[in-house]
mmCIF file of the N, C-alpha and C atoms, coordinates in Angstrom:
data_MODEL
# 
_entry.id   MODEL 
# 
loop_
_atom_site.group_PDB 
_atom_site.id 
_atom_site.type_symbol 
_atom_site.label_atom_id 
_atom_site.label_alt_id 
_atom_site.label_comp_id 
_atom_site.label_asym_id 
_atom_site.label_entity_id 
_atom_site.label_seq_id 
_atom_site.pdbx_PDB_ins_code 
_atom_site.Cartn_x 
_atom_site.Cartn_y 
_atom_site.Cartn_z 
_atom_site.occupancy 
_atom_site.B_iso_or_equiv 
_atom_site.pdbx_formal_charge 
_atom_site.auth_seq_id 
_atom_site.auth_comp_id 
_atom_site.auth_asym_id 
_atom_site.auth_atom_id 
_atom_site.pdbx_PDB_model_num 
ATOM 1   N N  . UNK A 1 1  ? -96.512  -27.249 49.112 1.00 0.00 ? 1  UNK A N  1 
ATOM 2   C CA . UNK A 1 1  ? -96.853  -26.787 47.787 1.00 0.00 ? 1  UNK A CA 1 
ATOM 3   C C  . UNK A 1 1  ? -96.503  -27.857 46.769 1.00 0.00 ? 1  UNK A C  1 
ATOM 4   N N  . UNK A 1 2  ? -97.609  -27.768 45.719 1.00 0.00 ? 2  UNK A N  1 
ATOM 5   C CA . UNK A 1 2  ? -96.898  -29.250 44.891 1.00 0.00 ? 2  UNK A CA 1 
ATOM 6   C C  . UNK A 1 2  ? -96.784  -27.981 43.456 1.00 0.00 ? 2  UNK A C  1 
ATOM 7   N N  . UNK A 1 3  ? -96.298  -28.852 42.433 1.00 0.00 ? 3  UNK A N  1 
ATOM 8   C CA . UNK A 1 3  ? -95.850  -28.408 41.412 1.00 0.00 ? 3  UNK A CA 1 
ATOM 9   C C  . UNK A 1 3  ? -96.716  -27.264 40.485 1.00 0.00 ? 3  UNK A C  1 
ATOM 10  N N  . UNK A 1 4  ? -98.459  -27.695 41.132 1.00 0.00 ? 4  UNK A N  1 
ATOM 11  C CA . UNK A 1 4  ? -99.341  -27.062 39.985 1.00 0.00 ? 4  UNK A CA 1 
ATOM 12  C C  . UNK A 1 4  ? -99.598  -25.817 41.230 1.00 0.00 ? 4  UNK A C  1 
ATOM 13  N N  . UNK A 1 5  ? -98.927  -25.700 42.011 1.00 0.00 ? 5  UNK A N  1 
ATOM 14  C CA . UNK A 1 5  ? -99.706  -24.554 43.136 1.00 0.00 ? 5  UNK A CA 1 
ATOM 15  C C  . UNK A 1 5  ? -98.093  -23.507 42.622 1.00 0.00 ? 5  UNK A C  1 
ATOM 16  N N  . UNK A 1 6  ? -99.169  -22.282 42.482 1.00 0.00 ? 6  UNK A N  1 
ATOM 17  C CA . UNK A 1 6  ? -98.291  -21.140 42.108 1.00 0.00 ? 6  UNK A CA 1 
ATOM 18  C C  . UNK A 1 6  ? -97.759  -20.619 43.650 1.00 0.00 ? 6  UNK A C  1 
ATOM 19  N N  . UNK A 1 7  ? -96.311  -19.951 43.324 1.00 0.00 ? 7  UNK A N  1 
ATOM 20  C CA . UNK A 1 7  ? -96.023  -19.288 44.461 1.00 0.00 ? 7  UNK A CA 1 
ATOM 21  C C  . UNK A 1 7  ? -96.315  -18.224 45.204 1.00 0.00 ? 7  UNK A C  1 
ATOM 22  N N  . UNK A 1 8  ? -96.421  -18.476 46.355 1.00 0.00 ? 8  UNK A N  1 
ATOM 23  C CA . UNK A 1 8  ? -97.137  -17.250 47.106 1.00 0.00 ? 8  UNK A CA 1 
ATOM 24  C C  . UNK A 1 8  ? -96.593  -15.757 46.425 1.00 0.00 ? 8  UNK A C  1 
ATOM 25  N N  . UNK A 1 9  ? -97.086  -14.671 46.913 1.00 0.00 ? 9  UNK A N  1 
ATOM 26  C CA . UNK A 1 9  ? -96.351  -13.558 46.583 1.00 0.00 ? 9  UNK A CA 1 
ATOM 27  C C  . UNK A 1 9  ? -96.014  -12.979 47.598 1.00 0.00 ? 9  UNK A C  1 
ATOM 28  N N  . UNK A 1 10 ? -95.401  -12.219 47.599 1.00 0.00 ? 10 UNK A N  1 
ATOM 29  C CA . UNK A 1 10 ? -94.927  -11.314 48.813 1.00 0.00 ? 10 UNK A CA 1 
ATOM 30  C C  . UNK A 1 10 ? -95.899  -9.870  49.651 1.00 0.00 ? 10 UNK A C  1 
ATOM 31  N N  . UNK A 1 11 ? -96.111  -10.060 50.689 1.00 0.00 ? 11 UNK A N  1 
ATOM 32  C CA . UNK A 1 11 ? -96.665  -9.412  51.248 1.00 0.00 ? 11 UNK A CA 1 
ATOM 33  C C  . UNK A 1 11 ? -96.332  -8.260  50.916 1.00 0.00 ? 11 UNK A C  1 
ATOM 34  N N  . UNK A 1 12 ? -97.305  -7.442  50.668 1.00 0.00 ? 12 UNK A N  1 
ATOM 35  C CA . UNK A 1 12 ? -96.687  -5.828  50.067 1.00 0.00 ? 12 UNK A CA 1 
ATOM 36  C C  . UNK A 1 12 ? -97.064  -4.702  51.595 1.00 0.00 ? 12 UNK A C  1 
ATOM 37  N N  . UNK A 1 13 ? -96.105  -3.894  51.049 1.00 0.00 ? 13 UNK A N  1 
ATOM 38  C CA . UNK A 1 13 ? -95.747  -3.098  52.143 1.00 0.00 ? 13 UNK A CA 1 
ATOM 39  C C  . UNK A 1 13 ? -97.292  -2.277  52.489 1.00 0.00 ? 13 UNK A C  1 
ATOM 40  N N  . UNK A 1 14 ? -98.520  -1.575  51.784 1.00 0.00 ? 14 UNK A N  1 
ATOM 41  C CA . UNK A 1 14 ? -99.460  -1.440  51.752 1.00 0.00 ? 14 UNK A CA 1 
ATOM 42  C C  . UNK A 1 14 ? -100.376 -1.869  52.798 1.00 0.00 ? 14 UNK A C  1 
ATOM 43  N N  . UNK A 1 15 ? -100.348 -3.429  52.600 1.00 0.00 ? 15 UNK A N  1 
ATOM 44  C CA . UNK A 1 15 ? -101.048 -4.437  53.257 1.00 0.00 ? 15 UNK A CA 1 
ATOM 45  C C  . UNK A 1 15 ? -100.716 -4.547  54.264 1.00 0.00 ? 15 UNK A C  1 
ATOM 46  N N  . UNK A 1 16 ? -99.020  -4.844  54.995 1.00 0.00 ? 16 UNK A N  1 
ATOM 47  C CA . UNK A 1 16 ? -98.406  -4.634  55.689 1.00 0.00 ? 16 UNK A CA 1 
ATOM 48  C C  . UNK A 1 16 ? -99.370  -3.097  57.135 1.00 0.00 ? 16 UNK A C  1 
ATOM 49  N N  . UNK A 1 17 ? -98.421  -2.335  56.222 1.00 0.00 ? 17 UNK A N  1 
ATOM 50  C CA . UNK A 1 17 ? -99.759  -1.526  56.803 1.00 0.00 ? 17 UNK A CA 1 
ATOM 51  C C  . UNK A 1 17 ? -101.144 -0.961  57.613 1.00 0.00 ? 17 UNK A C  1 
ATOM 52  N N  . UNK A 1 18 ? -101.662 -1.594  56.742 1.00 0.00 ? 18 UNK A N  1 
ATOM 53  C CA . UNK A 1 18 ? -103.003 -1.738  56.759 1.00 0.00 ? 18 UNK A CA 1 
ATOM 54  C C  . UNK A 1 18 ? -102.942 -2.476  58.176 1.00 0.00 ? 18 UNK A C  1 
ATOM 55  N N  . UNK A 1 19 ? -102.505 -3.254  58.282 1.00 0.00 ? 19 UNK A N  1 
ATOM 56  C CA . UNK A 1 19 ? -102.826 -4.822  59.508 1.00 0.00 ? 19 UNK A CA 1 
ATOM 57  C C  . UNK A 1 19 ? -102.601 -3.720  60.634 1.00 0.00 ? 19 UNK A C  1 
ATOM 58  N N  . UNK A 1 20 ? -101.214 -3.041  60.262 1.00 0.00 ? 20 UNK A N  1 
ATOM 59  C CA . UNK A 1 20 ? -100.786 -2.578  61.988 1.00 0.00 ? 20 UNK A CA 1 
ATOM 60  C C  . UNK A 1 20 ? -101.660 -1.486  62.385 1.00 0.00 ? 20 UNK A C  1 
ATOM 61  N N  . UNK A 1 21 ? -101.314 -0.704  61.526 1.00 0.00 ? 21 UNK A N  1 
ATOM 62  C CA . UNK A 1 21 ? -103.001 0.139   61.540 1.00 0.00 ? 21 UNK A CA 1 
ATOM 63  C C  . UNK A 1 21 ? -103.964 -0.339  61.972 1.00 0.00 ? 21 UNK A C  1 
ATOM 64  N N  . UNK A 1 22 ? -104.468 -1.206  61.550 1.00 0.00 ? 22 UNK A N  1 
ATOM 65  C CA . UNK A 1 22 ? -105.486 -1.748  62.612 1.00 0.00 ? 22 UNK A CA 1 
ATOM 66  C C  . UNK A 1 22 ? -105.402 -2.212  63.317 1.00 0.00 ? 22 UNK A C  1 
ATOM 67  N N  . UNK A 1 23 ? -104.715 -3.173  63.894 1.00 0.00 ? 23 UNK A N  1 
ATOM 68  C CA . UNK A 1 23 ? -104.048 -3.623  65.470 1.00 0.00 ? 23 UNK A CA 1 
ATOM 69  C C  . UNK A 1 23 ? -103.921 -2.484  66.006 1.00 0.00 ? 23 UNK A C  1 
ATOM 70  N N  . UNK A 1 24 ? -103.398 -1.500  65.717 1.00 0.00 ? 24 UNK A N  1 
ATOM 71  C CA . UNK A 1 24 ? -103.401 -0.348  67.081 1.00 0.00 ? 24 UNK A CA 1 
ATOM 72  C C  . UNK A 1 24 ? -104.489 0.369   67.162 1.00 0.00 ? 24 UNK A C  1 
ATOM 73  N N  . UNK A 1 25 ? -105.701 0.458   66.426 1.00 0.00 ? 25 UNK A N  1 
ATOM 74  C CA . UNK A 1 25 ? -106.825 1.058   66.495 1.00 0.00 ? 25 UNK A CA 1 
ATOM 75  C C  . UNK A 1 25 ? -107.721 0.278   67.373 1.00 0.00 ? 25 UNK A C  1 
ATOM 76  N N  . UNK A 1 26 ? -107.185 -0.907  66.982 1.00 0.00 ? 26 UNK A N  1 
ATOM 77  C CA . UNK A 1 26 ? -108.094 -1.783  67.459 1.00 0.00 ? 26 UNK A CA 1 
ATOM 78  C C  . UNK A 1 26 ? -108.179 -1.926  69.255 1.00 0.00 ? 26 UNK A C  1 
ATOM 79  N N  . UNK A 1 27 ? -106.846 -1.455  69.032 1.00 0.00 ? 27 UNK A N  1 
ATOM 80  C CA . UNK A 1 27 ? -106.524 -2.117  70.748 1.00 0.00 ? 27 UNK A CA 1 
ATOM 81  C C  . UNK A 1 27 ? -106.051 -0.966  71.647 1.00 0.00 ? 27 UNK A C  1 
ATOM 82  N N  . UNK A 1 28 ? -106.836 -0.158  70.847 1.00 0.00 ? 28 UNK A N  1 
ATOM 83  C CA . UNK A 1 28 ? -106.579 1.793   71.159 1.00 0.00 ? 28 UNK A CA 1 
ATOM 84  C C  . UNK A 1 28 ? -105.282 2.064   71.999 1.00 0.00 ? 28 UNK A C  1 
ATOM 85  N N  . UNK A 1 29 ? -104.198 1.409   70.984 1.00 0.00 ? 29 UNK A N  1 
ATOM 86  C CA . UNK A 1 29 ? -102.401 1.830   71.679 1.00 0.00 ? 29 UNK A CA 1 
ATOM 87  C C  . UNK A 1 29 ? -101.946 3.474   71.369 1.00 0.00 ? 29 UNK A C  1 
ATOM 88  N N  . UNK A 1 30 ? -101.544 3.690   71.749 1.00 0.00 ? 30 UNK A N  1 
ATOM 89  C CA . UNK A 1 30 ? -100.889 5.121   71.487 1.00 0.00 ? 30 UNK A CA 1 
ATOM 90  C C  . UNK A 1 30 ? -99.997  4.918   70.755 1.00 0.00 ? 30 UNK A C  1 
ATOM 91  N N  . UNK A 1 31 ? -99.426  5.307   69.793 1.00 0.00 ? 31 UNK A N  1 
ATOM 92  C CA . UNK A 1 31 ? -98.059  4.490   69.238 1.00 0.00 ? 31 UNK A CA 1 
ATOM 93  C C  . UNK A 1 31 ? -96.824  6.075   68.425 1.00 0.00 ? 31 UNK A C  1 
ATOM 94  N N  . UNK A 1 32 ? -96.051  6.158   69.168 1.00 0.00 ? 32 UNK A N  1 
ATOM 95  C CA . UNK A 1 32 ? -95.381  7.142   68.394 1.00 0.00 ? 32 UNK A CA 1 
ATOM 96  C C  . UNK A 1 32 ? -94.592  6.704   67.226 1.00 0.00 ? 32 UNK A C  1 
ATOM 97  N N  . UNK A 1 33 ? -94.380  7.713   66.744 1.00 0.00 ? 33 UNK A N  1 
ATOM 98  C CA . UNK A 1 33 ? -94.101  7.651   64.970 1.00 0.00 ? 33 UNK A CA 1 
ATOM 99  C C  . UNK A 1 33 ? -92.834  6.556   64.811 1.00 0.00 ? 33 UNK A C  1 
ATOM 100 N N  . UNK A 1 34 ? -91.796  7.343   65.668 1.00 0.00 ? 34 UNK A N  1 
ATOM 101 C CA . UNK A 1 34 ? -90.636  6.138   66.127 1.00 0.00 ? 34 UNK A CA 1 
ATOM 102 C C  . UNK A 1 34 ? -90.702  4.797   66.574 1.00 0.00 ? 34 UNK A C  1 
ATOM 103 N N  . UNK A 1 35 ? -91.652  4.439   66.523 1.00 0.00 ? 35 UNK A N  1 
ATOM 104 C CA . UNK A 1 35 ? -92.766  2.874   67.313 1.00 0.00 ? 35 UNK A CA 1 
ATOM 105 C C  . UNK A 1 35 ? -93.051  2.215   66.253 1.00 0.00 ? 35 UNK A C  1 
ATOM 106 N N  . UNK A 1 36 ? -93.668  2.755   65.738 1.00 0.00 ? 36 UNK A N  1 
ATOM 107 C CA . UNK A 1 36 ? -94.549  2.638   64.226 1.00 0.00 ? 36 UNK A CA 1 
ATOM 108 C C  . UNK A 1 36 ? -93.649  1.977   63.441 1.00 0.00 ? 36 UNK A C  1 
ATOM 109 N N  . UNK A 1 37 ? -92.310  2.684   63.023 1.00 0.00 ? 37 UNK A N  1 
ATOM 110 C CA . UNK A 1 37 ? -91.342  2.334   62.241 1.00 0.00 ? 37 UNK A CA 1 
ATOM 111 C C  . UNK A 1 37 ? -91.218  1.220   62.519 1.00 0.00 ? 37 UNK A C  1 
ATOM 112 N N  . UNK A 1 38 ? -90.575  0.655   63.896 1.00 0.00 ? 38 UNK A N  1 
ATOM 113 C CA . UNK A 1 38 ? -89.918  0.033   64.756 1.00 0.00 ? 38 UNK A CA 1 
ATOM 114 C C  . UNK A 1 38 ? -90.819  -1.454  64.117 1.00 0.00 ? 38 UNK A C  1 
ATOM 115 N N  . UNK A 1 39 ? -92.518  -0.995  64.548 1.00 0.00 ? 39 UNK A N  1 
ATOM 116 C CA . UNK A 1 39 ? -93.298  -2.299  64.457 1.00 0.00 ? 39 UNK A CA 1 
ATOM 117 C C  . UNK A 1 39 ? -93.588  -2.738  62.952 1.00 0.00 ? 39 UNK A C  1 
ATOM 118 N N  . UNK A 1 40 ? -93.436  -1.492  61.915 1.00 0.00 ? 40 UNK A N  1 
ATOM 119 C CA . UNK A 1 40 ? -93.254  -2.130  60.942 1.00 0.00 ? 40 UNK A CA 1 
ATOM 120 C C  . UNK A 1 40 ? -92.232  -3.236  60.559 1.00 0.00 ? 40 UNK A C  1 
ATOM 121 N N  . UNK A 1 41 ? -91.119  -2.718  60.904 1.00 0.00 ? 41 UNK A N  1 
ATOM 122 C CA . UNK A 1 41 ? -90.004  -3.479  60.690 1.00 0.00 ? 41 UNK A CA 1 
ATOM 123 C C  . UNK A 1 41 ? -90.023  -4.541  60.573 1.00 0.00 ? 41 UNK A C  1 
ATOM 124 N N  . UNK A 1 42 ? -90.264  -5.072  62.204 1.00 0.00 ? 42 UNK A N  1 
ATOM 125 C CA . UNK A 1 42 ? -90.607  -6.041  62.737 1.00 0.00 ? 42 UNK A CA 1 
ATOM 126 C C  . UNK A 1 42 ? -91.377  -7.065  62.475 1.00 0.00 ? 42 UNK A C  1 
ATOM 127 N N  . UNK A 1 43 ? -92.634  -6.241  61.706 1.00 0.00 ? 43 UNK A N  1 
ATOM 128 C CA . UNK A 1 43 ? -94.002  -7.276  60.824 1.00 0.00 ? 43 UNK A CA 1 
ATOM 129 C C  . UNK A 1 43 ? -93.229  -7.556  59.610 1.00 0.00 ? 43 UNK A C  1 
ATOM 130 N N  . UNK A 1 44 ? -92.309  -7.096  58.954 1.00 0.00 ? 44 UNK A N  1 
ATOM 131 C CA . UNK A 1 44 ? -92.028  -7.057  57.465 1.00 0.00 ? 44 UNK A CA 1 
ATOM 132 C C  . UNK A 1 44 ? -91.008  -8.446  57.846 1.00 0.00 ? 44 UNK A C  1 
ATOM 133 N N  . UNK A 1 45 ? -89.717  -8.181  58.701 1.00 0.00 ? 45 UNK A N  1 
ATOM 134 C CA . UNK A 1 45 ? -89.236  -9.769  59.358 1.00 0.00 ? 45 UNK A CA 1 
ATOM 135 C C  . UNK A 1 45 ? -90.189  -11.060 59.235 1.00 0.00 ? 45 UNK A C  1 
ATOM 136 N N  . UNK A 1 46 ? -91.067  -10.707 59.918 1.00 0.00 ? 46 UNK A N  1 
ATOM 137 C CA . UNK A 1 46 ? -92.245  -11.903 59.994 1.00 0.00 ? 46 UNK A CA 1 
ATOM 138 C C  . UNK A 1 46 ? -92.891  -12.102 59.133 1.00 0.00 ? 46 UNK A C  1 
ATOM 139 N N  . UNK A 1 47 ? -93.338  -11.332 58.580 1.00 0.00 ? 47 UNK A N  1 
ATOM 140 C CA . UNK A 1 47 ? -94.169  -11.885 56.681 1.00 0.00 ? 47 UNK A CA 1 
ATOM 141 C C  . UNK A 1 47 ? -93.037  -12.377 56.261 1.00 0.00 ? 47 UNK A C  1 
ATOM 142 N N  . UNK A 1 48 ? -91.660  -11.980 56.163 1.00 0.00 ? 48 UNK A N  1 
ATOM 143 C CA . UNK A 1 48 ? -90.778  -12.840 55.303 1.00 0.00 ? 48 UNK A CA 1 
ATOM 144 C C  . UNK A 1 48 ? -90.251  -14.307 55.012 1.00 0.00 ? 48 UNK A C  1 
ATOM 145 N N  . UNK A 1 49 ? -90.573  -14.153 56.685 1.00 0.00 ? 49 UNK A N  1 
ATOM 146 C CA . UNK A 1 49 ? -89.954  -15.284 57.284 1.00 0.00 ? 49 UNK A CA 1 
ATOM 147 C C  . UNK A 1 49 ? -91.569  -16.006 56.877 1.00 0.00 ? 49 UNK A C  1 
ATOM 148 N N  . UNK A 1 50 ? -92.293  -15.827 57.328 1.00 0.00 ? 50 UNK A N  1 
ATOM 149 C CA . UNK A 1 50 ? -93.351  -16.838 56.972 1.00 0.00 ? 50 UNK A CA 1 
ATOM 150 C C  . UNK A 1 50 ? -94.099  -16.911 55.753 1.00 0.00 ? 50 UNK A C  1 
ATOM 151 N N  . UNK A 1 51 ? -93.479  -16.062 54.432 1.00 0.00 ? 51 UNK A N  1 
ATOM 152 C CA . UNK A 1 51 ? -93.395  -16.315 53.163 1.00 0.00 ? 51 UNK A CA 1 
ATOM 153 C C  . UNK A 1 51 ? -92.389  -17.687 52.634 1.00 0.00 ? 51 UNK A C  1 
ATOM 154 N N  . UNK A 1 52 ? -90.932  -17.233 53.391 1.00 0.00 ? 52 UNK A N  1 
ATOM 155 C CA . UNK A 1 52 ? -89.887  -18.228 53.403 1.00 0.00 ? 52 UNK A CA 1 
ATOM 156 C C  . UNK A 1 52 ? -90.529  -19.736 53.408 1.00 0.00 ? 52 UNK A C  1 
ATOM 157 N N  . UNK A 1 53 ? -91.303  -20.007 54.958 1.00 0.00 ? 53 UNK A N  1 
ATOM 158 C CA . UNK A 1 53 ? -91.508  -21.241 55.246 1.00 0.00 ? 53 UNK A CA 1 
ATOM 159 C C  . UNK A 1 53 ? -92.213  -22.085 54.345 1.00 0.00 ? 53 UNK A C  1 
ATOM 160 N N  . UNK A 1 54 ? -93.411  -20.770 53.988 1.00 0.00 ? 54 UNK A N  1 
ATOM 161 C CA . UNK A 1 54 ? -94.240  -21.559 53.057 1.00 0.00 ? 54 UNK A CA 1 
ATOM 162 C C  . UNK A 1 54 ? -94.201  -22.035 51.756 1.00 0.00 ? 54 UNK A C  1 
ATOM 163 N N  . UNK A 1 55 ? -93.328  -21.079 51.312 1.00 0.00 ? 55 UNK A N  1 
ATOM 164 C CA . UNK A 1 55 ? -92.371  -21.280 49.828 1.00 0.00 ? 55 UNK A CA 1 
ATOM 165 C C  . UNK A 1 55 ? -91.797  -22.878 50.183 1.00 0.00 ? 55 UNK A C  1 
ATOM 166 N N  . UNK A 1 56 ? -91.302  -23.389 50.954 1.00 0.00 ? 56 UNK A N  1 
ATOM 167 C CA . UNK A 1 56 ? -90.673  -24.994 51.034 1.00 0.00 ? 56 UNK A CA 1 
ATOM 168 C C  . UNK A 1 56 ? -91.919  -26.090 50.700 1.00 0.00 ? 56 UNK A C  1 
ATOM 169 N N  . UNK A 1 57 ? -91.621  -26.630 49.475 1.00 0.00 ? 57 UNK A N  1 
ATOM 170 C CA . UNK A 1 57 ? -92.354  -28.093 48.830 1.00 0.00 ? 57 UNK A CA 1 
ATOM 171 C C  . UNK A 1 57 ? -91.732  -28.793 49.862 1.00 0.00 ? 57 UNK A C  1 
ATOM 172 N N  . UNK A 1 58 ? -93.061  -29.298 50.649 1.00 0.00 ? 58 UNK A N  1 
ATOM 173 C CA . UNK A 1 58 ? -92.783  -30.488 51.942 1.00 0.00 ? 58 UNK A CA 1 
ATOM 174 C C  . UNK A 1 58 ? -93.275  -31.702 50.915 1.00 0.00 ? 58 UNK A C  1 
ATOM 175 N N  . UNK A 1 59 ? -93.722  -31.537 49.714 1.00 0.00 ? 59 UNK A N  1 
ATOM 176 C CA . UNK A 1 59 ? -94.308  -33.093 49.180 1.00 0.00 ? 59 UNK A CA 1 
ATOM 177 C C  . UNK A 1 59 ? -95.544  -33.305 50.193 1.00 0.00 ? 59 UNK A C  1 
ATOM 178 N N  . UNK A 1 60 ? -96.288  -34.368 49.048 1.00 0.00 ? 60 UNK A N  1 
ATOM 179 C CA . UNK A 1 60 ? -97.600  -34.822 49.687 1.00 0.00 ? 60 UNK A CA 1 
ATOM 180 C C  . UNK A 1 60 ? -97.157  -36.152 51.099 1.00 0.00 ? 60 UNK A C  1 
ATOM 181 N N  . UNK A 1 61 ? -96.013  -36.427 50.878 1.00 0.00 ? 61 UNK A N  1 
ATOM 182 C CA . UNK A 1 61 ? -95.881  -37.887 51.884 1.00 0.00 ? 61 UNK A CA 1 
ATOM 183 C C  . UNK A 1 61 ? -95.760  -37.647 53.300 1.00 0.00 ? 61 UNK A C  1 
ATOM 184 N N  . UNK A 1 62 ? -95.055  -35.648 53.193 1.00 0.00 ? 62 UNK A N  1 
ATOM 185 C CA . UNK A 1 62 ? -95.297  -35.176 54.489 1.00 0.00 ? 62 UNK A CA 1 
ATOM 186 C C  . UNK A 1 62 ? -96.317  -34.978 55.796 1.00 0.00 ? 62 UNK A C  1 
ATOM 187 N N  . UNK A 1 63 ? -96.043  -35.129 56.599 1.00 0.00 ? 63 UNK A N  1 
ATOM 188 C CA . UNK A 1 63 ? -96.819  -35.392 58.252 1.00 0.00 ? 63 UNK A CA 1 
ATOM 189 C C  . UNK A 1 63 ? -96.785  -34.081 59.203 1.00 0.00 ? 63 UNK A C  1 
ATOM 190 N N  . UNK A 1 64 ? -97.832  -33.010 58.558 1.00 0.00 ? 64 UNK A N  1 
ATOM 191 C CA . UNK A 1 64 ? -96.914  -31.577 59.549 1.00 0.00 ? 64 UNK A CA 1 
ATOM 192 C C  . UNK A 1 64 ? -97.039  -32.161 61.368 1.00 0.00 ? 64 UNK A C  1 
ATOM 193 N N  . UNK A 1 65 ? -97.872  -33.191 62.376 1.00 0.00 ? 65 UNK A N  1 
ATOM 194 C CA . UNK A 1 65 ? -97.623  -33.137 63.271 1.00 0.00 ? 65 UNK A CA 1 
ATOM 195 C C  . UNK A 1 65 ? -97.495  -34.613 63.278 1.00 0.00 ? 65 UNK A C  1 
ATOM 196 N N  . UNK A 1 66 ? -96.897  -35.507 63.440 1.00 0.00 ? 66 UNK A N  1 
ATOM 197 C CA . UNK A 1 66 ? -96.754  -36.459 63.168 1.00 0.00 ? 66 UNK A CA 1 
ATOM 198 C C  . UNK A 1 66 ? -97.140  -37.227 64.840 1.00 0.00 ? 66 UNK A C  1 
ATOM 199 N N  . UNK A 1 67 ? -97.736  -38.262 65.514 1.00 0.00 ? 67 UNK A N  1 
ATOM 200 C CA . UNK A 1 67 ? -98.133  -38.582 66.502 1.00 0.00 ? 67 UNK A CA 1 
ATOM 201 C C  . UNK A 1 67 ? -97.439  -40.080 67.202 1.00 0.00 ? 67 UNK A C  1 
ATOM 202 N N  . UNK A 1 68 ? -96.568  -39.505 68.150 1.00 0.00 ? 68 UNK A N  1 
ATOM 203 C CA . UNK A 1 68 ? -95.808  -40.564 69.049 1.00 0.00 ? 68 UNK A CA 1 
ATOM 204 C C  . UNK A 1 68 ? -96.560  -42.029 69.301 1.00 0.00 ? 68 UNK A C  1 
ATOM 205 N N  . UNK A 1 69 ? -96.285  -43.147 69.327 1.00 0.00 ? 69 UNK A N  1 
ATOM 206 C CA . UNK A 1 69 ? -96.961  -44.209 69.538 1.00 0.00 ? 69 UNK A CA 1 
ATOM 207 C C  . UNK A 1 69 ? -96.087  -45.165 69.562 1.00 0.00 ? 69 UNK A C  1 
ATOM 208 N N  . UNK A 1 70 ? -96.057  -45.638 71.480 1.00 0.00 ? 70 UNK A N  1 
ATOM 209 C CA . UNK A 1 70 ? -95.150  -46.768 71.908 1.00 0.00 ? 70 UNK A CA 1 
ATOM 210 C C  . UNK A 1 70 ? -95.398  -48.103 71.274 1.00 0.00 ? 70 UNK A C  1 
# 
C-alpha cells in the first residue's frame, strides 16, 4: 500500500456470512448450528489476519517472490 491508497476496511460480519453460507450450499454440507458458530469463528480469525497482512506498506522497492540465481 503506498500513501495515496486508502485502508482496507474490515470485513463485516454480514459478508462474513454470506461466504459461509454459500460454501455450505454450495458443497451441500450438513452443518449443525454448533458448526456454524465454530466456522464462523474461524473465517472471522482469517479475514483478520489477512486484513492485518495487507494493512503492512511493503513500499514500491519490494519483491513479493523474489527469484534465486547462482
Amino acid at each position: 500500500m503506498t500513501a495515496s491508497t486508502p485502508p482496507l476496511p474490515r470485513v463485516e460480519e454480514r459478508d462474513l456470512e454470506r461466504l459461509l453460507d454459500g460454501a455450505i450450499g454450495a458443497y451441500g454440507l450438513g452443518v449443525e448450528p454448533a458448526w456454524h458458530r465454530e466456522a464462523m469463528a474461524n473465517l472471522r480469525s482469517v479475514a483478520d489476519a489477512a486484513h492485518f497482512v495487507m494493512a503492512a506498506d511493503l513500499g514500491d522497492e519490494a519483491e513479493p517472490a523474489p527469484v534465486f540465481r547462482p
